[in-house]
C-alpha positions as YAML, in Angstrom:
chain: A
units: angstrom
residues:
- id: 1
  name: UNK
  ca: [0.00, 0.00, 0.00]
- id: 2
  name: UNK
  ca: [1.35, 3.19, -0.92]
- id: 3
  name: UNK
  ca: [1.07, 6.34, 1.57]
- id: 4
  name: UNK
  ca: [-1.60, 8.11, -1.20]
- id: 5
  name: UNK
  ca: [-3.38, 4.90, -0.89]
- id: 6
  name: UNK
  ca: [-3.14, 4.68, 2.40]
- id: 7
  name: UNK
  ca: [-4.69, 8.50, 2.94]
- id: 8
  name: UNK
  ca: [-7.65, 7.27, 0.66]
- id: 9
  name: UNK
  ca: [-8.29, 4.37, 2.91]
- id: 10
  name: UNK
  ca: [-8.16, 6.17, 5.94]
- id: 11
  name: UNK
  ca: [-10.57, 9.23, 4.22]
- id: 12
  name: UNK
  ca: [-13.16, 6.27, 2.75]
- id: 13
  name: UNK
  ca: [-13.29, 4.87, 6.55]
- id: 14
  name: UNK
  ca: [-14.11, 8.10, 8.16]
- id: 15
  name: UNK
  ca: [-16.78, 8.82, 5.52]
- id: 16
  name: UNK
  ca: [-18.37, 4.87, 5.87]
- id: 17
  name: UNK
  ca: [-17.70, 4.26, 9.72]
- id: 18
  name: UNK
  ca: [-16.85, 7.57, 11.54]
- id: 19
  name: UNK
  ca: [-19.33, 9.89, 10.68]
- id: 20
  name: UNK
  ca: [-17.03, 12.65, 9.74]
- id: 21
  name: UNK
  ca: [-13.29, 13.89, 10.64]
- id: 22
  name: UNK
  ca: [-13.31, 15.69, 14.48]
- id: 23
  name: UNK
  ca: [-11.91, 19.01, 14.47]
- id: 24
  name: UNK
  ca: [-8.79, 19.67, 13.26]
- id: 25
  name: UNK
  ca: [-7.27, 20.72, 17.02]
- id: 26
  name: UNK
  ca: [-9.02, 17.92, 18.47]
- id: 27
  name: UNK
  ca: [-6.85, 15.20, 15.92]
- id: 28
  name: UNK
  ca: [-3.92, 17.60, 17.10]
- id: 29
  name: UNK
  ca: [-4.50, 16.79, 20.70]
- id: 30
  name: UNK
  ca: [-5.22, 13.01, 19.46]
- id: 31
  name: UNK
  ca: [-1.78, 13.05, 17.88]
- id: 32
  name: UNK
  ca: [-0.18, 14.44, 20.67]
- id: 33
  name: UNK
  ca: [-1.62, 11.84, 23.00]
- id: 34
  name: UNK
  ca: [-0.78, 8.98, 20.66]
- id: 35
  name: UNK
  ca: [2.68, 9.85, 20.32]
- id: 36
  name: UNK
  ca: [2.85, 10.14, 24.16]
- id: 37
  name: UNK
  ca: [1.55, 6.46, 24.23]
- id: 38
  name: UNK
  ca: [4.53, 4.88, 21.79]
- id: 39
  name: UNK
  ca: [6.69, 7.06, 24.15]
- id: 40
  name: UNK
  ca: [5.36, 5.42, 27.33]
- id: 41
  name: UNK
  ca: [5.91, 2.21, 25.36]
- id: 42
  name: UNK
  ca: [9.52, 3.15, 23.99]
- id: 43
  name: UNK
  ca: [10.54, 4.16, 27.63]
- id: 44
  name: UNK
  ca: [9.56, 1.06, 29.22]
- id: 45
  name: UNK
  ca: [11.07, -1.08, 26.33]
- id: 46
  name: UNK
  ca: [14.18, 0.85, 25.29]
- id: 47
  name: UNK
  ca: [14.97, 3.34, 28.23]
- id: 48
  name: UNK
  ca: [15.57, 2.79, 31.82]
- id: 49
  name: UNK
  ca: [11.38, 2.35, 33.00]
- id: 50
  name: UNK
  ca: [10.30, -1.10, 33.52]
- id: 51
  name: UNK
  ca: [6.50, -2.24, 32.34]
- id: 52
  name: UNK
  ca: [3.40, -2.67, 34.53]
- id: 53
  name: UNK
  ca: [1.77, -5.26, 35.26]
- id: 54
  name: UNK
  ca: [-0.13, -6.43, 31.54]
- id: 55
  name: UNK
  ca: [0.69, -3.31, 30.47]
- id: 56
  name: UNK
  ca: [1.03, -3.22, 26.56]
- id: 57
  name: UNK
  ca: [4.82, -4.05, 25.32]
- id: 58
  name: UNK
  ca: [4.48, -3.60, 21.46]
- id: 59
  name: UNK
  ca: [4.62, -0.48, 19.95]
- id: 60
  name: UNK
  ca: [3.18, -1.85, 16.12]
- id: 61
  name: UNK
  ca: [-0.39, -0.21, 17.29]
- id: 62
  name: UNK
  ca: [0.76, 2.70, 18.78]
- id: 63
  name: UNK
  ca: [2.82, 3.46, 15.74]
- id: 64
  name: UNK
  ca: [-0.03, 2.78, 13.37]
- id: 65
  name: UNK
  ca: [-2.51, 4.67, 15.29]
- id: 66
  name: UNK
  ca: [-0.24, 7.85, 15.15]
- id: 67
  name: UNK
  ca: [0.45, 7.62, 11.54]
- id: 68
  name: UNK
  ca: [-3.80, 7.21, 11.35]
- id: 69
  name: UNK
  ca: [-4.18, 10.73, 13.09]
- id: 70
  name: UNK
  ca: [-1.48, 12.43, 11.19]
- id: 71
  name: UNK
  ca: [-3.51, 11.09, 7.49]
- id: 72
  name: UNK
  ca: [-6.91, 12.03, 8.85]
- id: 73
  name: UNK
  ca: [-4.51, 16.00, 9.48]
- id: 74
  name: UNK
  ca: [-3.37, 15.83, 6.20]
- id: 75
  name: UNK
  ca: [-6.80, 14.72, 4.80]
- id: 76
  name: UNK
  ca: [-8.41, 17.62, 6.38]
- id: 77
  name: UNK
  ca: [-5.60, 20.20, 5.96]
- id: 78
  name: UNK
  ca: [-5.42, 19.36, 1.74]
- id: 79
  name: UNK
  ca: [-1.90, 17.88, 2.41]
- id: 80
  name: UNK
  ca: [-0.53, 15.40, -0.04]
- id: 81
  name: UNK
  ca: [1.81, 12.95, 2.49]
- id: 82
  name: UNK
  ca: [3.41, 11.42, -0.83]
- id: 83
  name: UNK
  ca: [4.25, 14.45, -2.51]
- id: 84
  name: UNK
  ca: [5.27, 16.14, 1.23]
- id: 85
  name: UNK
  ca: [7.67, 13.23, 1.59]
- id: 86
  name: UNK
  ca: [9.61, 13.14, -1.57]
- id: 87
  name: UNK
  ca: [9.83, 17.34, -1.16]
- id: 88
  name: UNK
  ca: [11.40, 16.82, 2.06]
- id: 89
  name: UNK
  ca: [13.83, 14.08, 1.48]
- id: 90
  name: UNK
  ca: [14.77, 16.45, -0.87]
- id: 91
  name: UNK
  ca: [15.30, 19.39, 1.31]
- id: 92
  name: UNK
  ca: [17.26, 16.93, 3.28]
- id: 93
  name: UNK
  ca: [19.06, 15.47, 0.95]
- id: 94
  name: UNK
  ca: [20.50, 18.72, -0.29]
- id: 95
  name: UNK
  ca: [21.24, 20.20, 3.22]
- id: 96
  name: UNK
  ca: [22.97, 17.42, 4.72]
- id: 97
  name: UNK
  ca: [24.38, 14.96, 2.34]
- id: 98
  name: UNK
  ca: [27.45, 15.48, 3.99]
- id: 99
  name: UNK
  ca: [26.69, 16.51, 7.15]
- id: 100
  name: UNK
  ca: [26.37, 13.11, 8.75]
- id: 101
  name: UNK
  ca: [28.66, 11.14, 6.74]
- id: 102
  name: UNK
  ca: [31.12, 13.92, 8.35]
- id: 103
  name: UNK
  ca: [29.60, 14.01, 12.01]
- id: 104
  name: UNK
  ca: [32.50, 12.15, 14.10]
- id: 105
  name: UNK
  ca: [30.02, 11.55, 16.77]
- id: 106
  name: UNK
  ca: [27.84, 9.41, 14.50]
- id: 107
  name: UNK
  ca: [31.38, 7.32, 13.57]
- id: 108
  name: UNK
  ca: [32.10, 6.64, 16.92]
- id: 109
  name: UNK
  ca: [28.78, 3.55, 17.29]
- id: 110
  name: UNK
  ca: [29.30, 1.06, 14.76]
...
C-alpha cells in the first residue's frame, strides 16, 4: 500500500464508519496523545522504566494509530503525504548529504 493509498483508505473509513473527521485541534490533541503512548511504550522497552503489570509491550499499534491521526490532518488540511515526503527528502538530501557522513560523533557507534 502506498502512503496516497493509504490516505484514501483512511478518508473512505471516516466517511463509511466515523461519521465525519473531528476538528482539526481535536486530531492535534489526538496526535499528541498517541505519540505520548509509543513514548510510554519506547521508555519502558528501550529506556531505563520497567512495564506494569499487563501493560502493553508492542509499539506496532501505537505506531499505526499515530500515523492514522497524522492522514486524517493531512486529509483535512489538503496535504498530499506522498508528494510532502519526496519534497522533504529532498530538502534533506540537499542540506545534509554530507553533514552526517562527516559528524564524528555518529562514527564513533558502529
Amino acid at each position: 500500500m502506498t502512503i496516497r493509498e493509504a490516505q484514501q483508505l483512511v478518508d473512505q473509513w471516516i466517511k463509511q464508519y466515523g461519521v465525519r473527521y473531528f476538528s482539526e485541534l481535536t486530531n492535534m490533541a489526538c496526535l499528541t496523545e498517541e505519540v505520548g503512548e509509543l513514548a510510554r511504550i519506547m521508555a519502558r522497552k528501550y529506556g531505563d522504566q520497567s512495564f506494569k503489570q499487563g501493560e502493553e509491550q508492542d509499539p506496532a499499534d501505537e505506531m499505526a494509530d499515530v500515523l492514522w491521526v497524522l492522514m486524517c490532518l493531512a486529509n483535512q488540511t489538503g496535504v498530499d503525504l506522498t508528494e510532502a515526503l519526496r519534497k522533504n527528502l529532498e530538502k534533506k538530501t540537499s542540506r545534509d548529504k554530507t553533514r552526517h557522513i562527516n559528524n564524528e560523533k555518529l562514527k564513533s557507534k558502529n
